[in-house]
Structure formats: structure tokens, C-alpha cells
N, C-alpha and C positions, 0 to 999 in steps of 0.2 A: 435611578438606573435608566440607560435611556432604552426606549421600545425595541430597538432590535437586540440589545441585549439581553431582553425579556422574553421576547422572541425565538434567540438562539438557544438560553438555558430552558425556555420549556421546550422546546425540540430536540432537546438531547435526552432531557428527564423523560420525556415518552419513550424515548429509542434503546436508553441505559437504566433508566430506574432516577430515582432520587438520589443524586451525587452531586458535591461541588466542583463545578464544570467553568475552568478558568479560559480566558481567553487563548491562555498558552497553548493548552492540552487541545484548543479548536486549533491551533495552527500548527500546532504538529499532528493530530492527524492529516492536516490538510497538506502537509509535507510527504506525510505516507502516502495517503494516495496518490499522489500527483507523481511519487518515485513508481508507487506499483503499477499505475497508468502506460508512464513512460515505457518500463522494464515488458510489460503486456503488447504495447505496440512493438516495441525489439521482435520479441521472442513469437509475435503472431506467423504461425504457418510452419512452426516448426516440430518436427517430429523428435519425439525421443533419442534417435540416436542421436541428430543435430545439436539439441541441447544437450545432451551428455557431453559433447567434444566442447562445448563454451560453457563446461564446470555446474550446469541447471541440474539436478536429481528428479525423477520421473514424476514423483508427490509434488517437486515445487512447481515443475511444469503445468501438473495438472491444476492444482490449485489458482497459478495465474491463470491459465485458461479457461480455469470455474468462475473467474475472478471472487476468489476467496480470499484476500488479504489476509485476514485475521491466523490463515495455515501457514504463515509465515513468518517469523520473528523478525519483528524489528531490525537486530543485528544484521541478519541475516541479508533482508533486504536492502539494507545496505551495503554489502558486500557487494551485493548481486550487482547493483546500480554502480558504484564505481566498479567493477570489470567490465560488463559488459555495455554499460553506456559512455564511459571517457573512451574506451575504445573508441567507440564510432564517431564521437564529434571530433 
């Protein structure tokens, strides 16, 4: 195995415990983030009501703004990402 992939599975096993941590599962979180990023820079500076008119619930608000990913479902966030960012581009 080569060093950075020794690398990345002990740095996840510190972070999650002891699991089989596929290359895959690094690239989809790495997809997550990069949508909740995204989704974060959108939504920065916006108050409750604002996000309520562009479909955001006041929990998801606050959590992207905690940047707490994980208070977010997957699905979910992806939802969020296509409305509110094909919008814009």
C-alpha cells in the first residue's frame, strides 16, 4: 500500500475509530464538503427570513452557519445544492 494511503487510513481511524475506510467513501465525503462549502458561501449573511423565502429551515441555517455538516442529511443536502446553487450559476 503506498504511504499516503497509509497515511489517509490512519488519519481517519484517529478521527472515526477503527473502520474500513475505502478510497470511495474519502471522495464522497470530499464531495460533501465541497457542496456544504459551496451551499455556506451562498447562504453567508443571510438571516432567517431570507433563508426561509429560498426553502433553508432555521436548524439548516444554523447548522451551515455552525458549519456542522453532519446536522444535515446527505439527501438533503443535496437538494439544497441543486435549488439553490444551479440557480445562481
Amino acid at each position: 500500500m503506498d504511504n499516503w494511503r497509509k497515511s489517509l487510513k490512519r488519519a481517519f481511524s484517529d478521527t472515526i475509530g477503527p473502520a474500513p475506510v475505502g478510497l470511495d467513501d474519502v471522495l464522497a465525503a470530499s464531495r460533501q464538503i465541497t457542496k456544504f462549502n459551496r451551499l455556506s458561501k451562498h447562504l453567508q449573511g443571510l438571516d432567517a427570513m431570507a433563508a426561509a423565502k429560498k426553502g433553508v429551515g432555521p436548524a439548516e441555517l444554523s447548522a451551515i452557519h455552525g458549519l456542522r455538516v453532519s446536522e444535515i442529511a446527505p439527501k438533503r443536502l443535496n437538494e439544497l445544492c441543486e435549488t439553490l446553487l444551479d440557480d445562481k450559476g
